[in-house]
C-alpha positions as CSV (number, residue, x, y, z in Angstrom):
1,X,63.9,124.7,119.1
2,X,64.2,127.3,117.1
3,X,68.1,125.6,115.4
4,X,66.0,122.4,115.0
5,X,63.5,124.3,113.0
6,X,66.1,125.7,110.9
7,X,67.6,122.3,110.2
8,X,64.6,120.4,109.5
9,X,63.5,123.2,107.3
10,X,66.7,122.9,105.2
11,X,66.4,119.3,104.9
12,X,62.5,119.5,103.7
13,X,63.9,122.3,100.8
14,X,66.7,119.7,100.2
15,X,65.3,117.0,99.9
16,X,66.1,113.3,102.0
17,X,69.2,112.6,100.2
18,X,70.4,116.0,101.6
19,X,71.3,115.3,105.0
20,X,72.8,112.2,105.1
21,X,77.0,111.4,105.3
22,X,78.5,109.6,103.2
23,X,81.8,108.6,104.4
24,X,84.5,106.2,102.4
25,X,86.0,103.8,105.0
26,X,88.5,101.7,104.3
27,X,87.8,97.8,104.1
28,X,88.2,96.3,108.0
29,X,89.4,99.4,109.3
30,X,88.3,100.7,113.0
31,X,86.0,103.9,113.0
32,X,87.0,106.0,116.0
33,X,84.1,108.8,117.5
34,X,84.8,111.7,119.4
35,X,82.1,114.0,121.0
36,X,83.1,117.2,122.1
37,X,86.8,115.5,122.6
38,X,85.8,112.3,124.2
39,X,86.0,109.0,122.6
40,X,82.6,107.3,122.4
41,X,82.7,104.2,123.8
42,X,80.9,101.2,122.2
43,X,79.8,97.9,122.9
44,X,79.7,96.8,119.4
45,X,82.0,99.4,116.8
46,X,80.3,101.8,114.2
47,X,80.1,100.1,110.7
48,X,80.2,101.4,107.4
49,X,77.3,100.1,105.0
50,X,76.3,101.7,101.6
51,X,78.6,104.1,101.7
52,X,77.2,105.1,105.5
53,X,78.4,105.0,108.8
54,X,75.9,103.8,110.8
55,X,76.4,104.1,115.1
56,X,75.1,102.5,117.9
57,X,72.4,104.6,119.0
58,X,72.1,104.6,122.3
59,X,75.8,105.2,123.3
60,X,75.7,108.3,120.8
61,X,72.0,109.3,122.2
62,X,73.6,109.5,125.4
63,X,77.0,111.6,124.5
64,X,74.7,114.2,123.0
65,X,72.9,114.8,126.2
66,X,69.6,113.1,124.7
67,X,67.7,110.2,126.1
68,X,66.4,107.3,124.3
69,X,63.4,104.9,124.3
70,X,63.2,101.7,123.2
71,X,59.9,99.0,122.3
72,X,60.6,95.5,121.8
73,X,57.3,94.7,120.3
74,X,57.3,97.5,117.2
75,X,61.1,98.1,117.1
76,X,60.7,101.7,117.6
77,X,63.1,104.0,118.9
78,X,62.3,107.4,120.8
79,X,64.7,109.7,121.2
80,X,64.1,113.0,123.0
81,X,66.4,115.7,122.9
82,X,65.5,119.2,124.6
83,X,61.8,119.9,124.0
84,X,62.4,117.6,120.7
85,X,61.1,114.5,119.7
86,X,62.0,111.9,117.0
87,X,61.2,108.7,116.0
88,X,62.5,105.9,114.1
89,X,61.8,102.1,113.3
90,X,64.2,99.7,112.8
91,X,63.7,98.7,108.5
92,X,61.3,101.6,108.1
93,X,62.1,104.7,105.8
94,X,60.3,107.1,107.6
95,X,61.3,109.1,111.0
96,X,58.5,111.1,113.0
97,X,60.2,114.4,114.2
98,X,57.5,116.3,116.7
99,X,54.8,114.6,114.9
100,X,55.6,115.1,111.4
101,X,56.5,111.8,109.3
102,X,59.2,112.1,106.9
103,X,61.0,109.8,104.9
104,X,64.3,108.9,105.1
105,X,67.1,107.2,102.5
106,X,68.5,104.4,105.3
107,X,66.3,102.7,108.1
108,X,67.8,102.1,111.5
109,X,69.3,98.0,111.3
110,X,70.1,95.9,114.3
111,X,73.3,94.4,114.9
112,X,74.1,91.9,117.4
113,X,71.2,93.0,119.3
114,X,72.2,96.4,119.3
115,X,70.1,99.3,117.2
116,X,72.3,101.5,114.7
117,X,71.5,104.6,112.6
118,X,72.9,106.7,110.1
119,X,75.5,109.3,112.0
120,X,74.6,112.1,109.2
121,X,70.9,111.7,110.4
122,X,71.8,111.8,114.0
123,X,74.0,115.1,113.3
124,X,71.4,117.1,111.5
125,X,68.5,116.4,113.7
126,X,70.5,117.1,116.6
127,X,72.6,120.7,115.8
128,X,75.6,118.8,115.5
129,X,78.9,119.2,113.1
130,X,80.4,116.4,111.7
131,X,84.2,116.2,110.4
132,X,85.8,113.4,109.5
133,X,89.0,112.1,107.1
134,X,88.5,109.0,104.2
135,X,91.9,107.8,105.6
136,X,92.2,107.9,109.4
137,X,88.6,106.7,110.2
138,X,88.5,109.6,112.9
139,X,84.9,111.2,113.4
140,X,84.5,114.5,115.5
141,X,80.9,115.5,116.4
142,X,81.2,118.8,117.9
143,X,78.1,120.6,119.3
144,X,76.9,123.8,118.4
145,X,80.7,126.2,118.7
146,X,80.1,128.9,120.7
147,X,83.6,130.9,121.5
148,X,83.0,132.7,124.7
149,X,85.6,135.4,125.3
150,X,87.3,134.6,128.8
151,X,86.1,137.3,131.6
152,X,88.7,135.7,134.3
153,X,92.3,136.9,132.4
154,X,94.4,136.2,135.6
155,X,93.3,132.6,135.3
156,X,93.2,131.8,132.2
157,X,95.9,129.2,130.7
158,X,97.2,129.0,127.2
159,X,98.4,125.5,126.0
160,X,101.2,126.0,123.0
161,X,101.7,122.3,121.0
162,X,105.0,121.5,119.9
163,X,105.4,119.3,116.5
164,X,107.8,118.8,114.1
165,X,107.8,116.2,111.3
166,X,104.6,114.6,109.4
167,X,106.1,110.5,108.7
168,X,103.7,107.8,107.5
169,X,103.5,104.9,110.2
170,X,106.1,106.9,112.6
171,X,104.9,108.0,115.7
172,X,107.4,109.6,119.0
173,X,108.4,113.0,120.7
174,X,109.5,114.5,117.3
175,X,107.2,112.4,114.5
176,X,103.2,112.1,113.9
177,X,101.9,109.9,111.3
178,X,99.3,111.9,108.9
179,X,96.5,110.0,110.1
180,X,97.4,110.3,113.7
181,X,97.7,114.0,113.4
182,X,94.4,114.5,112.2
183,X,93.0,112.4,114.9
184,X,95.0,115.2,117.4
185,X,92.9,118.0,115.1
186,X,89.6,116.6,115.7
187,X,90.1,116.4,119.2
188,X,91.1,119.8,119.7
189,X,88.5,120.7,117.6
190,X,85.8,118.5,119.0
191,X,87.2,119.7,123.1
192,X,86.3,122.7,122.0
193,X,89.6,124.6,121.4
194,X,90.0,127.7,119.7
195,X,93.3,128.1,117.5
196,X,95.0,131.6,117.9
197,X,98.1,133.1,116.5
198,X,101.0,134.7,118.4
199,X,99.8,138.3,117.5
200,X,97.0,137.4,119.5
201,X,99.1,135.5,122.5
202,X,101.3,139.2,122.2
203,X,98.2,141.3,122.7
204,X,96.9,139.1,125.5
205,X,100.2,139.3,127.1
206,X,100.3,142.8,126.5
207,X,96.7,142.8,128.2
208,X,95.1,145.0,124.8
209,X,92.4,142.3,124.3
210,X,91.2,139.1,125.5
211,X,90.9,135.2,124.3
212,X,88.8,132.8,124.0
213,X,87.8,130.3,126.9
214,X,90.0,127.8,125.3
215,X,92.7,128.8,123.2
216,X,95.7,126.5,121.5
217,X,98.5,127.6,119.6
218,X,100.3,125.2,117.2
219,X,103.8,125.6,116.4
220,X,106.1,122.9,114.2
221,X,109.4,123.8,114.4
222,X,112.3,123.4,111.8
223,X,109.9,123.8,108.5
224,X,109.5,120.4,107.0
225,X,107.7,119.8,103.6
226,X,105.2,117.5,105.7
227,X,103.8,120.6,107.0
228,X,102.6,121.8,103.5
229,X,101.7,118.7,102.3
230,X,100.1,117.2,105.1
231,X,99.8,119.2,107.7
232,X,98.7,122.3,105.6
233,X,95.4,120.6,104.4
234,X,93.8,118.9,107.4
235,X,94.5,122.2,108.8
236,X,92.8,123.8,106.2
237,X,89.9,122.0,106.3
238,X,89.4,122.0,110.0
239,X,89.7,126.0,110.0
240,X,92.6,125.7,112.5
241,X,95.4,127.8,112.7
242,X,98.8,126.9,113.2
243,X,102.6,128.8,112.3
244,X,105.8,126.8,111.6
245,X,109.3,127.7,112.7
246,X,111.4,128.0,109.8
247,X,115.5,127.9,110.0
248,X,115.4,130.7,107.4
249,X,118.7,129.7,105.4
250,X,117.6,126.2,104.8
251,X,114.6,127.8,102.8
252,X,114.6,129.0,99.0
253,X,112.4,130.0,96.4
254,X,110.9,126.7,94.8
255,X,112.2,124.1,97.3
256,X,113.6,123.2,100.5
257,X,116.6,120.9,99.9
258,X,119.6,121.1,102.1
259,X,122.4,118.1,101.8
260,X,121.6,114.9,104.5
261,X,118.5,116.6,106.0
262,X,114.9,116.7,105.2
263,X,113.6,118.6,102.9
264,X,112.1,121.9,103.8
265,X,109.5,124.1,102.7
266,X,109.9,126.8,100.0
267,X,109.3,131.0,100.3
268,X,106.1,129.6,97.6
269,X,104.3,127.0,99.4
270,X,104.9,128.9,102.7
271,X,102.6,131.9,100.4
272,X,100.4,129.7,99.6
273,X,99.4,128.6,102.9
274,X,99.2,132.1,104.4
275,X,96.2,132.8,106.5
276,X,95.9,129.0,107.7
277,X,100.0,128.7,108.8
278,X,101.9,131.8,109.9
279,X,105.6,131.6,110.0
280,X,107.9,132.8,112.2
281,X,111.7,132.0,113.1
282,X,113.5,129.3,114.3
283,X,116.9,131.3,113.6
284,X,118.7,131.6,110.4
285,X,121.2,129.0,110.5
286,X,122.3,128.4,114.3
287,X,120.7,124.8,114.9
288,X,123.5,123.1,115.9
289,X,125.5,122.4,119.1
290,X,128.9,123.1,119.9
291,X,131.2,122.9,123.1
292,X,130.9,125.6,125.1
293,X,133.1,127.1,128.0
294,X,132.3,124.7,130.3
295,X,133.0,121.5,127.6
296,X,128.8,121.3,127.4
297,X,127.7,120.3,124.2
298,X,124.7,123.2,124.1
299,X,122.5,125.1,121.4
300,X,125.2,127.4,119.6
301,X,122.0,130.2,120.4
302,X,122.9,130.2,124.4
303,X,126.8,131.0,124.8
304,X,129.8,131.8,123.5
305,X,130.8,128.1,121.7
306,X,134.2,126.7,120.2
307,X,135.6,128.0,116.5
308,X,137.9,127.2,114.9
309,X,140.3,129.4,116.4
310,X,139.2,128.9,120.0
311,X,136.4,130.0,122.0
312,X,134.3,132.5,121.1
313,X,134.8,135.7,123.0
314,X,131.6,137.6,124.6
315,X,131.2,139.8,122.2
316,X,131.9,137.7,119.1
317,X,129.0,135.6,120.3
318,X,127.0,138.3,120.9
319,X,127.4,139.6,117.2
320,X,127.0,136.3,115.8
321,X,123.8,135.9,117.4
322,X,122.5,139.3,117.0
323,X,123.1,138.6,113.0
324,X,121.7,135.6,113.0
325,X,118.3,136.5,114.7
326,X,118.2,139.8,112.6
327,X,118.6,137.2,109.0
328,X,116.1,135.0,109.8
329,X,113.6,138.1,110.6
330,X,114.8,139.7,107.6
331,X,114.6,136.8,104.7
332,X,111.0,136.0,106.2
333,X,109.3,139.4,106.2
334,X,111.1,140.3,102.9
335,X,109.9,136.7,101.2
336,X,106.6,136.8,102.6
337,X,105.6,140.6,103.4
338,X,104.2,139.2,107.1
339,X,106.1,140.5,110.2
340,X,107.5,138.1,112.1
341,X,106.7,138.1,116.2
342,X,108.3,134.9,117.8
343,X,111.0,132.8,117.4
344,X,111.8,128.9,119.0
345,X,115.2,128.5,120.6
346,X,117.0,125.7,118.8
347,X,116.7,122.6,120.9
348,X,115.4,124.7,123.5
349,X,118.8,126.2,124.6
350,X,118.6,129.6,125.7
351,X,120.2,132.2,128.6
352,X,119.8,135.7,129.6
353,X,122.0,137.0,126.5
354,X,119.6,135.3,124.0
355,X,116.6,136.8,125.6
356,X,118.3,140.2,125.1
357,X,120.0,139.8,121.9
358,X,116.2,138.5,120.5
359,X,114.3,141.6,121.9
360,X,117.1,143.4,120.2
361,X,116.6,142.0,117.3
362,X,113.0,143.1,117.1
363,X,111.0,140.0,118.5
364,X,108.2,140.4,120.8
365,X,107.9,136.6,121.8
366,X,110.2,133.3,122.5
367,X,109.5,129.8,122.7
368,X,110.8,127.2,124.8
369,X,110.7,123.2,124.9
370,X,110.2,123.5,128.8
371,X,106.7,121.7,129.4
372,X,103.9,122.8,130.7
373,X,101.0,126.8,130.1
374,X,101.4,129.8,129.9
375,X,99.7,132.8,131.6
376,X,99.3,136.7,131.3
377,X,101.9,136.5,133.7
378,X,104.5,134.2,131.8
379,X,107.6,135.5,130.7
380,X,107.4,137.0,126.9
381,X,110.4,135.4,126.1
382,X,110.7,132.0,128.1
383,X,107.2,130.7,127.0
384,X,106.6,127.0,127.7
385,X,105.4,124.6,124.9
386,X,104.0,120.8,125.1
387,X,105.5,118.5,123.1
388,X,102.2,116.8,120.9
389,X,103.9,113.4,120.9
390,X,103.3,111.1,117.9
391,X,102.7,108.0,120.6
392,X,99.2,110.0,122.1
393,X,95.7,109.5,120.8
394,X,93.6,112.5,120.2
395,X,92.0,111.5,123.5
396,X,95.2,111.6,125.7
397,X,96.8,114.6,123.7
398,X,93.4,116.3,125.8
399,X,94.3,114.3,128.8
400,X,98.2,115.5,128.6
401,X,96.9,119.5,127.9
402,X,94.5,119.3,130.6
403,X,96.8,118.0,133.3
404,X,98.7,121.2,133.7
């Protein structure tokens, strides 16, 4: 009671155009809810009318835990939520909350038989956040966020996403469209997840402090432009965290451009996004394959490969690797003043002597593309990662996570 007093304080200092959304939707387009990381399913779809979005009210009601009452006769709706009651008449400006009338900018309308009111309305007088984007139609209303600190360390699991590449209308294992990764934010978001950063996975492996109930990490490997310019600012505006996996020698000062590949970030735009995206190593320049000694065609990070003049001996390979981990460290902590923790084997090839040669070269962590958690328990350097395909909606990415 004491939150709803708050809000309906704010909104009386306000004023009644305060408190209510306005949200640009494109012309015929679907609007998608999520509650606390469920979609809400609807009978008749949200529309968007003077510049509102405007929700069937009983299917929301009921996501938000509250109940709702309806009279034919006077078209009035009663909705009771905790010790909280509010009122609202279909064409009528004015809502009752716990006996006080006070007028609102857009009266409930009925459509196909079916009541709907303003979301913004509903998410004030109710304690819930709203986010949404102007292009992906995605709304999240997330209850009141309340990170709990996990007491149970032995069983607590820690989900790592794996993207790479932001591509309008392309969506697989190694693409998301923009709109479609937003979507994937909102859900995290709105399921209540908790974005940390590998220092914080390193000092919970390290068992010198805790995390949350329900932590995420989000790594894109390779260092794509996409993740500045797209992913950077839904990121950004959600207040979610995620780091990118650069291969160091593909990055320079003002761009990113490397012959018949795409174009990479730059040491500026990786500044500018410091303390939203972290980044860390995805080598310097071994993201390749070669024939190794068994005629495989593996990561050149996992064995001795073939040269020019042959096959690599044991130690050549072991230098070359050692020198390549130790660049990519280098160029990144020199360019950006961060240390750098982790690094992602390229295309997830890895043995004993990388493991080695990367805790020699001064990293704490390693990444894999092997699917599935981690625990306390998981091996430092043969951490698993899920792979965030492009194909799942914000609902099954939560359904994917929460299988393991």
């Amino acid at each position: 009671m004491k939150k709803f007093a708050v809000v309906l304080c704010i909104l009386f200092l306000a004023g009644i155009g305060f408190w209510f959304y306005s949200f640009q939707v494109e012309k015929n387009a679907a609007i998608l809810v999520y509650q606390d990381g469920s979609v809400v399913e609807y009978d008749i779809p949200p529309v968007s009318q003077n510049s509102r979005v405007m929700v069937p009210i009983r299917q929301t009601i009921t996501a938000l835990g509250a109940s709702v009452e309806w009279e034919d006769k006077s078209k009035k709706i009663t909705t009771k939520f905790g010790s909280d009651t509010i009122e609202l008449t279909v064409g009528k400006n004015t809502a009752v909350i716990n006996g006080k009338a006070i007028t609102i900018a857009a009266p409930p309308i009925i459509i196909d038989g079916r009541t709907l009111i303003p979301l913004g309305f509903l998410s004030e007088n109710f304690g819930q956040e709203i986010v949404w984007g102007d292009q992906s139609n995605v709304i999240s209303i997330t209850s009141p966020e309340i990170i709990e600190v996990s007491n149970d360390i032995a069983a607590l699991e820690v989900p790592v996403l794996m993207y790479h590449i932001l591509i309008p209308g392309r969506n697989d294992t190694i693409s998301i469209d923009p709109a479609r990764f937003k979507e994937h934010m909102l859900a995290l978001k709105s399921a209540g997840y908790t974005c940390i950063t590998e220092n914080e996975l390193l000092n919970y492996v390290e068992q010198t402090s805790a995390l949350p109930k329900k932590p995420i990490l989000i790594t894109f490997d390779d260092g794509y432009i996409s993740n500045y310019t797209e992913a950077f600012p839904v990121l950004k505006e959600l207040d979610m965290k995620a780091s990118v996996y650069v291969i160091a020698s593909r990055i320079f000062e003002n761009d990113g451009f490397t012959a018949d590949e795409y174009e990479k970030i730059s040491w500026q735009q990786a500044r500018e996004m410091a303390g939203t995206i972290s980044i860390q190593s995805h080598t310097w320049d071994s993201h390749s394959k070669q024939l190794n000694t068994k005629g495989q065609n593996r990561g050149v990070i996992a064995s001795p490969t073939q040269i020019d003049k042959g096959l690599e001996t044991q130690k050549e390979f072991e230098d070359r690797i050692y020198t390549d981990f130790m660049a990519s460290k280098n160029a990144i902590e020199e360019n950006l003043g961060t240390e750098v923790t982790a690094i992602s084997y390229s295309y997830g090839d890895y043995s004993e002597d990388t493991i080695r040669l990367a805790e020699k070269a001064g990293y704490k962590l390693a990444f894999t593309v092997s699917s599935g958690v981690n625990t306390q328990s998981s091996a430092p350097f043969e951490l698993k990662r899920i792979t965030a395909d492009g194909a799942y909606s914000g609902k099954k990415l939560i359904e994917v996570i929460e299988s393991y």
